[in-house]
N, C-alpha and C positions, 0 to 999 in steps of 0.2 A: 788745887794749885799745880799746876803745872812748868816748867823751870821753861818751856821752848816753844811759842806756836807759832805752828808752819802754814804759811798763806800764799794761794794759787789767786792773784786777785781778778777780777775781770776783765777779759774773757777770755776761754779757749774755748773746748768742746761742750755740746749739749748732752752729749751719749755717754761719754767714760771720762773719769778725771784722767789730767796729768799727772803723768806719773812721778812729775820729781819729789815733792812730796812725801810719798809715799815709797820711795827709795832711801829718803833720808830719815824716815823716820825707822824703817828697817835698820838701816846701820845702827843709828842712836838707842835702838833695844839694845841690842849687842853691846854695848855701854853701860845700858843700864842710866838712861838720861831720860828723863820724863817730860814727852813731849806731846803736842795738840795739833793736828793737821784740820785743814779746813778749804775748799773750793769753794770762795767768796762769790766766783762768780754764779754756778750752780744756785746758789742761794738767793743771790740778788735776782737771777731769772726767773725762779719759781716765786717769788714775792710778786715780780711784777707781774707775770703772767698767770694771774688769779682771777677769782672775782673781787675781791677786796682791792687789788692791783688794777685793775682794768677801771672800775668805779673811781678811783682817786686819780687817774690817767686822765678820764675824760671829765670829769670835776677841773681840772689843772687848767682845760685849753679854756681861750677865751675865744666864745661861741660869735661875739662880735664881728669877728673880721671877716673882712671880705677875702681876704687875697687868698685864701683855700682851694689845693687843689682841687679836683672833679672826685678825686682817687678819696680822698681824706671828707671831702662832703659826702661820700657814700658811707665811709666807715661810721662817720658821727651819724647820719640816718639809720644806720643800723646798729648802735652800741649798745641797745638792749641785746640784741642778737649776741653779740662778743661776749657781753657779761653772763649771758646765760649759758653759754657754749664751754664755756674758756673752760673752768674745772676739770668738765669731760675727757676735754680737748686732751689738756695736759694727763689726766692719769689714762687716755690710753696709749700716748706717746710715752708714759710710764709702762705699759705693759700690763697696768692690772684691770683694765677696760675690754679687753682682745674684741668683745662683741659689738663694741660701737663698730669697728670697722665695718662692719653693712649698713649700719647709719648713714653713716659718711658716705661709702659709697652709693648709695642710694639716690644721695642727693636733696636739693633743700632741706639740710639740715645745716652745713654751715653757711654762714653770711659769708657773699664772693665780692672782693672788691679787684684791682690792678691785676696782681698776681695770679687770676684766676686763667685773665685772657689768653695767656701762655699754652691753654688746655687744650682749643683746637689743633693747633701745632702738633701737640705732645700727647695726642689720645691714642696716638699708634704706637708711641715709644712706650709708656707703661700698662697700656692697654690689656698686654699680655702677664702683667704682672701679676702675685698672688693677691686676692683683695687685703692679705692683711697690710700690702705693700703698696695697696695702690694705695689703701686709705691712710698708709704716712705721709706718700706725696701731696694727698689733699691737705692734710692737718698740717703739713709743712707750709705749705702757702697760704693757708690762713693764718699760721703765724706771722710768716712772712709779709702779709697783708699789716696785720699789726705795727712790725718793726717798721714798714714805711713809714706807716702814723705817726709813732712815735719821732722817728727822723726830722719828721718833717713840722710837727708842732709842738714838741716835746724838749728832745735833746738830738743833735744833728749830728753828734757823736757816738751814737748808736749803734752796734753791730751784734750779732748773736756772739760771733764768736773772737770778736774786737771791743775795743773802746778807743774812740778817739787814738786811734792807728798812725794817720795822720803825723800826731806830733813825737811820734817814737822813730818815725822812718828818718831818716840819715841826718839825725837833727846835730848838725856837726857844732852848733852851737843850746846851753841850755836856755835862752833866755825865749825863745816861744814857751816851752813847756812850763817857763817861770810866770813867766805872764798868766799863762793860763790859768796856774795854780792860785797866783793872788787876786782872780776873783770867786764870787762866792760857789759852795758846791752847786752842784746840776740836779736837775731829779733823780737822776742814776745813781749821783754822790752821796746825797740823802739817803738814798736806801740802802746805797752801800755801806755808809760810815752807822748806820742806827744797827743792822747786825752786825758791824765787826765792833762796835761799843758793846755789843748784848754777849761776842764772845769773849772780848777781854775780860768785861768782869765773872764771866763764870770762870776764863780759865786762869786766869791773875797770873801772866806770863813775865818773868820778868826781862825775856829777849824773843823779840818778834823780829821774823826772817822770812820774805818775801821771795818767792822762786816768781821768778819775771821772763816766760822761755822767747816771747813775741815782742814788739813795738805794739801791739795790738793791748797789752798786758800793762807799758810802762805806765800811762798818767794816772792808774787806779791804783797801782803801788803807792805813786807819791804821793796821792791824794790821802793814801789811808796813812803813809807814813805821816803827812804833814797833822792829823788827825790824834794820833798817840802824840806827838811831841807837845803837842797843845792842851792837852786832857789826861794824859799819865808820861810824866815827863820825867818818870823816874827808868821808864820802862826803855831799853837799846832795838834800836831797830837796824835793821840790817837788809843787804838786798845780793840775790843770787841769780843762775841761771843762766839759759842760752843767750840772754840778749845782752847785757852785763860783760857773759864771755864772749862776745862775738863783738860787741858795739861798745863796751866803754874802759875799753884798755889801753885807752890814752887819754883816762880823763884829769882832766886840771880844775875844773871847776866849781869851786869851793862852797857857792851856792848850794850845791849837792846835796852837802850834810847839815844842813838846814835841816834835813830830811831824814837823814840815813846818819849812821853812827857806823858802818860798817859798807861794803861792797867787796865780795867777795868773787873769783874769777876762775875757773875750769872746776874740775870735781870738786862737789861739795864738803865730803863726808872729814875730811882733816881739820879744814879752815871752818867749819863749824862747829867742831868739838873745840876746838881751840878759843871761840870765841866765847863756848859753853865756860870753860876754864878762868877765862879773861873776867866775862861779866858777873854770872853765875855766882862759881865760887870762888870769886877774885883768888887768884891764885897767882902767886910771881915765880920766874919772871912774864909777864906780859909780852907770850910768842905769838905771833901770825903766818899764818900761810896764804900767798898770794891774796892782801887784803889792803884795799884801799881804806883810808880813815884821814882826820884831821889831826894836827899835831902842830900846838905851837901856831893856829891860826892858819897853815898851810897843809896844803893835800900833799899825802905822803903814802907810797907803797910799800908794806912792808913781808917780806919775805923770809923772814929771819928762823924759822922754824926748818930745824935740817932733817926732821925725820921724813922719811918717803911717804908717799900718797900709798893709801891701803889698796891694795888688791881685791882684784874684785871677789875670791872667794872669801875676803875678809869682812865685807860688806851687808853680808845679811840678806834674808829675802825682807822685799818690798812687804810695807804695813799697808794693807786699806782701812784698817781702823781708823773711827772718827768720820769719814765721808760717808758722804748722803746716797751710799751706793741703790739704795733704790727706789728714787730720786732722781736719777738722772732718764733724759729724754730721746729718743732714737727717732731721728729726722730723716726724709729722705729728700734731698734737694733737688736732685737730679738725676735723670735717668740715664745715671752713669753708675754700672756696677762696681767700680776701686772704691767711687766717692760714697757708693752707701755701704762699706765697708768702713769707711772712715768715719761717717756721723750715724749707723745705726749699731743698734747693740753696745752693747759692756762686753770691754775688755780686758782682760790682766794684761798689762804693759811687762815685759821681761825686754833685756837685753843677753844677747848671746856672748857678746864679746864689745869690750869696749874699743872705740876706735875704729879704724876702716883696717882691713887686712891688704887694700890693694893702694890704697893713700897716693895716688899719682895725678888725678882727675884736676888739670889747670883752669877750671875753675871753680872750685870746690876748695874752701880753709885750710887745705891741709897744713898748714902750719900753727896751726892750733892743736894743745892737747887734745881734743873731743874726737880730735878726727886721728892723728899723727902717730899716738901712743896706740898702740892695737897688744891687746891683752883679751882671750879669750876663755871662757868659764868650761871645763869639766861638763860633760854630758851628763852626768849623772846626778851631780849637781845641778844644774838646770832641773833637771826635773823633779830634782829633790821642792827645787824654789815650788815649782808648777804643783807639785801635789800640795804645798803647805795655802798656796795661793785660792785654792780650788775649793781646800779645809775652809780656809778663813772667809769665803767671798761666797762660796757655791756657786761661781761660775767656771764654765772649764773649756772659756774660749781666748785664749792666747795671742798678742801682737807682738811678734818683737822688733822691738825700734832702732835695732842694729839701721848703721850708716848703709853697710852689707854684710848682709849674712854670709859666714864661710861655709862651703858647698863639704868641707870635711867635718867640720864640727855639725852643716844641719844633720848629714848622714846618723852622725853616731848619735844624736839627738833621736833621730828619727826611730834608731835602733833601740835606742834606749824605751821610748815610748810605748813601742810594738814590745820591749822584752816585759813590760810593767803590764801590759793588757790595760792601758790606758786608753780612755774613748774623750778625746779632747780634740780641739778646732783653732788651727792657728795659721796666723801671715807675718810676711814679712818682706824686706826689701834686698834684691840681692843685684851682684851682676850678672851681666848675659856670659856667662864664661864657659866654656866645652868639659870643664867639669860634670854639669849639668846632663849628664845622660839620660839616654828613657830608661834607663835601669832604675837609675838614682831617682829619677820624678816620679816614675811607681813607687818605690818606697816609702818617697816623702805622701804624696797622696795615701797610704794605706797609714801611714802614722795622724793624718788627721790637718795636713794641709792643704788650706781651701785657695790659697791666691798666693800671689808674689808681685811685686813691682820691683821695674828695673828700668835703669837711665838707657834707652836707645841714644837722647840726647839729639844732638843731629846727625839723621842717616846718608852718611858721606862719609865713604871710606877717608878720603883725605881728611877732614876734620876731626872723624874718630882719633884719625892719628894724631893729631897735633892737640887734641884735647889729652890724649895719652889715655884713652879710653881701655884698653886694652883687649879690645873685641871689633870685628866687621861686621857691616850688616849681615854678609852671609851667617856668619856663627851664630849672631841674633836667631836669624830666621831660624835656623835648627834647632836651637836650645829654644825657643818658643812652642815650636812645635813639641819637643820633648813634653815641657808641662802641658801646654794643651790636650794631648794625646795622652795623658793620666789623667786628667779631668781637671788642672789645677791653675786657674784662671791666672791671665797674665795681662799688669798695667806697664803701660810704654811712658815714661817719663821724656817730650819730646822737647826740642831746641830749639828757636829760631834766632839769628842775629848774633851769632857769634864770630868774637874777631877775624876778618878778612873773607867771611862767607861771598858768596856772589849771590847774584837772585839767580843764576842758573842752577848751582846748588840746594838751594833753597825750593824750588822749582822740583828737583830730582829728590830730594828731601820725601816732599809730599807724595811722589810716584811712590817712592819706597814703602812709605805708612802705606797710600793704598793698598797696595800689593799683599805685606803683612795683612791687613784686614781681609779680603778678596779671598786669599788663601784661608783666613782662618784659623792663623794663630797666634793673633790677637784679640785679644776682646774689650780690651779698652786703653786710653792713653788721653792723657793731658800735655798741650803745646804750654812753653814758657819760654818767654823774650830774656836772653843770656842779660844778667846783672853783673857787672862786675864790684868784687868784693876785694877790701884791701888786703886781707889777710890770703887771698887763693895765689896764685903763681902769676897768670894776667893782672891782679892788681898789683903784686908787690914787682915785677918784669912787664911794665905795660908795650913798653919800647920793642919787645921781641915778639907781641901778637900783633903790634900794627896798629895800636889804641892810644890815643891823649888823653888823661887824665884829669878832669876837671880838679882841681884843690881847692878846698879852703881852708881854713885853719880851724884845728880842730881839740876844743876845749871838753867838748861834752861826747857824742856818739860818734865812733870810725867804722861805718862797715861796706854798706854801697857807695859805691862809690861813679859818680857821673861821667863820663867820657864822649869824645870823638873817635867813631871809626875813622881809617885812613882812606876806608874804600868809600866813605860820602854816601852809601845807601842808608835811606830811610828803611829800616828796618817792622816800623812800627804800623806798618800799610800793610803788612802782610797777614798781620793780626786777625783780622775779622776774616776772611778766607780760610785762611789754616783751621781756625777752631770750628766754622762751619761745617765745613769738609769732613772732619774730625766725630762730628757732632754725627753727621748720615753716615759714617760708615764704619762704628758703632753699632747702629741697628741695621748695619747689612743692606745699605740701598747707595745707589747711585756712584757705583762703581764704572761705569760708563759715561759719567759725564767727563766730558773734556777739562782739566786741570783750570783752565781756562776760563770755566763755567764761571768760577767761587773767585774771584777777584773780576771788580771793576775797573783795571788797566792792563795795560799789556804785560804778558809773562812770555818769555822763552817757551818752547816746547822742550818737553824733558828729554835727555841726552839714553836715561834708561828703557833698557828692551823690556817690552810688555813680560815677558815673562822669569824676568832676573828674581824672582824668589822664588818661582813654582822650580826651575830649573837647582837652584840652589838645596830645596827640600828633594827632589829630585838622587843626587848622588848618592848613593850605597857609602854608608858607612863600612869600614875594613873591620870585618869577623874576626878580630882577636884577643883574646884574654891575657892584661897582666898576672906575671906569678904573682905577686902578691894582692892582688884583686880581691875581695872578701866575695865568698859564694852564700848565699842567703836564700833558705826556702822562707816566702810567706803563709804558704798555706797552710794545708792540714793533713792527715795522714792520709793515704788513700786505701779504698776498697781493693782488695786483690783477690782473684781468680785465675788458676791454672787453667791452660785449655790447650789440644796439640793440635800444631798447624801440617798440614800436608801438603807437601809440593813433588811432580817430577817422583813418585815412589821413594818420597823421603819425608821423615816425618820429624817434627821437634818441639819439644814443649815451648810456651809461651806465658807470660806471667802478663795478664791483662791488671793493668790500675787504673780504678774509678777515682776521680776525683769531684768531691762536692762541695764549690764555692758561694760565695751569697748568692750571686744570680744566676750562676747556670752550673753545666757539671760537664765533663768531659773525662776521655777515656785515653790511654795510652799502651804501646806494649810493646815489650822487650823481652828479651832470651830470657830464660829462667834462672839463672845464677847470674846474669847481669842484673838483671829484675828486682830480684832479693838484695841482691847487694846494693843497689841505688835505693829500696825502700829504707833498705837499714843507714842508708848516706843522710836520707831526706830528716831523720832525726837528728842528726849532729848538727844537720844545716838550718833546723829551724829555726826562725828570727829569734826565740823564747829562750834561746840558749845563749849563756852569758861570754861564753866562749867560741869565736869564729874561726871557719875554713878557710884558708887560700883556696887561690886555685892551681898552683904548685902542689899544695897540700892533699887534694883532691884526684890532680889525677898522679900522684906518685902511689896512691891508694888504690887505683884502678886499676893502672902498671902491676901492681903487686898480683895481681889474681886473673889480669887481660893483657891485651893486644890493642895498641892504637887508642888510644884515648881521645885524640882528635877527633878521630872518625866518630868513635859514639858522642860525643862532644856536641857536634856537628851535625846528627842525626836531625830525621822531622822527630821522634818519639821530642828529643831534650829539645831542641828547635819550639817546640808547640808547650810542653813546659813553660819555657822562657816566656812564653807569651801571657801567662797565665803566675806569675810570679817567681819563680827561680832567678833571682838576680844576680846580676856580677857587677860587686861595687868599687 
């Protein structure tokens, strides 16, 4: 028995669970609350996508009808195919097949319906890939093949990584998703409600609490909530997460709790002990922290709990216990390198810091705790998290879901890492900010980071402004360049349609992307049509971007919210161009088409000079070191040899240093008591060392025993160093 299970319901990811879950059930050790976590939707997938699952699929349809598409008459001709595949399919999208991947690749071995035709298009884009990745992308479209079928004569509310989506998105009233609910479940429902009855009664919980992060998430909550009330109705249910915190903080309607005995809003970890308290072991008085409930027949917020929300070093590290960690599936949808960071592989989920450190981004929540409160974690802690994570998982590949990572805390993260001779693989999401040096992106790259995304947003300086973005395209381009030129992949989070754009902008917008592409220091990016949200600065100040607000009254979900630009452009035309565009240049081609090309109406010609980024990476950054700057050797000790140089009938010794890095080796040399003395430097300065140099500190050391320290500073010897890892952070 268990007093708490925690439920991820269908659907999010196929490769790694979410991670709220497993954050909260980290805190609740720390308590000492004994709890059950579970990714319902993981489960429900691998049931269906079986052999057992595919057999009782096509048993369901009725073979009868005529009105099937072309798509779905091939699948049913080939169901034997499916059913004898699928198992395979699945354990080597599991990882423990690796040798089917030349199967697959090989060809007629899997049945190809709809989703296959995509492949002439796309035999250049993955073409190059390794086979164990090309034969994701194949196994991915035969599932994807499946998901049609089922879409289409199954359940039409089908998504891998949704359900019935649809009725979560800005459903400002409850009464569709009530509808829905009161009729019978679905196929999906069935399968979903027969394992969460099989976990109830192993784990005999007597409060179930749903983290809900998506709309994508919400009708499989209520479905499974509507399920416990009906069949153990002793047991409290409850519902948490981003969509709750984000969409139902103006809820009134009472129907709700038909459902839920609880809703709970921003961090979880107070307002769930508290309910732990409430239900549990009844305990008075009966406090709540930010939690909707009923009372007296009416919905009621109740806040009355004055202790502070726990800090994040009070929180614990994240539990994976209990999830089907390997179990889960690593897809690759598309041959977009961020997005198969995103659905392939297991990841430990970590957060750096909670909240945004830069919180200004107008249309971005920021008026929500999640984003607003910015509270950052100890380096050394993180990593404490990350080794305990690595212990418990045995994997030692790292996301963090930071809003943005701070470029001082990845630093010392970074250092931390390197000081542990830790061999770990991680991403995350940051700004384009001038923090980001190539000093700083070598580091991070030698600590074990592989990618980064960041909001470009729309590239318009004017717009950056007024988004309060706090960066220009120019600074973009350089700090792009910086991680590329470390090896550490960079995604472009892009914009189109925001308040008062022009289509001339919009027009210069895509110049710019190109540009970044061409050059080459980006490697990937996704366009997204500007939503506006009530809680961002545009929704709550619509009048100051130039936007009408559609209203309606709002009982159940507040978050997108529908509007009129003032400027009357259809924004929504630009859509299929933009992602096109985007899509070729990407894999590096059609950099020469005219803008013009990739939309079927008229567009302005762009106001930007062919060469506004080359020009931009172009500029010499200014050679100079803060005093407090940290100086950090990465490498290793070097080989030394005495040897005298002669010039002009004068002669002086020389102290040559070999250096031997992973790939190559290089040589340097300096005066012989300068020599000596920077070899004996290079141990103080090494990354391993828990205590760090300035660069005040460094050359008042120099000063002590030389002359000019600029000058040797500034030398090719330390010059060619620099290149080679001696950084200044």
């Amino acid at each position: 028995m268990k007093d708490i299970l925690l439920i991820t319901p269908p659907f999010t990811q196929l490769n790694t669970p979410y991670p709220a879950t497993a954050y909260l059930k980290g805190f609740l050790n720390t308590k000492g609350i004994d709890s059950y976590q579970m990714d319902l939707g993981i489960e429900v997938i691998l049931k269906l996508f079986s052999k057992e699952g595919l057999l009782n699929i096509f048993e369901s349809v009725d073979l009868a009808e005529n009105d099937f598409s072309e798509n779905v008459l091939r699948i049913i001709a080939l169901q034997n195919e499916y059913i004898k595949t699928i198992d395979t399919v699945i354990a080597f999208l599991q990882g423990k097949q690796p040798t089917l991947a030349r199967q697959i690749c090989s060809g007629n071995f899997l049945p190809e319906a709809f989703r296959f035709s995509q492949l002439d298009d796309m035999e250049w884009a993955f073409g190059n890939m390794g086979m164990q990745d090309k034969a994701k992308h194949l196994a991915t479209l035969y599932l994807e093949d499946l998901s049609d079928f089922i879409v289409e004569c199954v359940d039409e509310n089908f998504g891998f990584s949704r359900y019935a989506e649809r009725l979560g998105r800005s459903a400002n009233s409850f009464d569709e998703l009530y509808s829905e609910l009161e009729l019978s479940p679905t196929y999906i429902d069935k399968i979903t409600l027969q394992i969460l009855k099989e976990r109830i009664e192993e784990v005999n919980p007597k409060l179930v609490l749903f983290s809900v992060p998506f709309p994508g998430n919400l009708y499989s909550a209520f479905r499974c909530a509507q399920y416990i009330k009906l069949h153990y109705p002793s047991v409290k249910t409850g519902m948490g997460g981003g969509f709750p915190n984000t969409e139902l903080r103006d809820l009134k309607d009472k129907r709700v709790f038909e459902f839920f005995d609880f809703i709970t809003l921003d961090d979880g970890e107070l307002p769930v002990e508290l309910l732990h308290k409430n239900v549990v072991l009844n305990e008075a008085p009966q406090l709540y922290k930010r939690t909707f409930l009923l009372e007296n027949g009416e919905v009621v917020y109740k806040n009355d709990m004055l202790q502070a929300d726990y800090k994040q070093s009070e929180v614990g590290t994240p539990d994976y216990s209990d999830l089907l960690l390997d179990q889960y599936i690593s897809v690759i949808e598309i041959a977009n390198p961020m997005h198969s960071l995103w659905s392939d592989g297991r990841w430990n989920k970590l957060t750096m810091a909670h909240g945004c450190y830069w919180g200004k981004c107008t249309f971005c929540d920021i008026s929500l705790d999640y984003i607003k409160l910015y509270e950052p974690i100890a380096a050394k802690m993180l990593v404490d998290r990350m080794e305990e994570l690595i212990a418990q998982t045995g994997e030692t590949g790292f996301h963090f879901v930071d809003e943005a990572a701070p470029p001082a805390l990845m630093r010392e993260l970074a250092l931390e890492i390197l000081r542990r001779k830790l061999a770990v693989t991680w991403w995350t999401n940051i700004r384009f900010e001038k923090s980001f040096t190539q000093d700083l992106c070598l580091l991070l790259k030698l600590s074990g980071c592989i990618a980064v995304s960041g909001g470009l947003e729309v590239a318009s300086d004017r717009l950056l402004a007024l988004i309060k973005k706090g960066v220009t395209v120019e600074q973009v381009a350089q700090v792009t360049r910086n991680f590329t030129a470390s090896g550490i992949m960079v995604h472009a989070y892009l914009m189109y349609g925001y308040p008062t754009q022009t289509v001339q902008e919009t027009v210069d917008s895509l110049e710019m992307v190109r540009q970044l592409f061409e050059v080459g220091v980006l490697q990937s990016g996704f366009w997204h049509q500007f939503a506006m949200t009530a809680h961002s600065p545009v929704g709550m100040n619509p009048e100051e971007f130039g936007v009408v607000p559609q209203l309606n009254e709002i009982t159940f979900a507040n978050n997108d919210v529908a509007f009129k630009d003032k400027t009357g452009i259809n924004h929504d035309k630009f859509s299929f161009g933009l992602k096109k565009s985007l899509f070729n240049y990407m894999h590096g081609i059609c950099f020469d088409y005219e803008l013009q090309d990739w939309f079927d109406f008229k567009i302005p010609r762009t106001k930007i000079a062919p060469d506004f980024i080359q020009n931009a990476l172009e500029k010499e950054a200014i050679l100079t070191s803060k005093n407090n700057a940290k100086i950090v050797w990465t490498g290793g000790n070097p080989i030394t040899a005495k040897f005298t140089k002669s010039k002009k009938g004068s002669s002086w010794v020389m102290l040559k240093m070999t250096f031997h890095q992973l790939t190559h080796t290089f040589d340097i040399m300096l005066e012989e008591e300068k020599g000596l003395w920077f070899v004996e430097k290079l141990n103080s300065l090494a990354v391993t060392n828990e205590k760090t140099t300035t660069f005040q500190q460094l050359k008042a050391d120099f000063e002590s025993h030389f002359d000019d320290f600029e000058l040797f500073w500034y030398s090719k010897p330390l010059l060619t160093l620099k290149d080679y890892g001696l950084l200044v952070l």
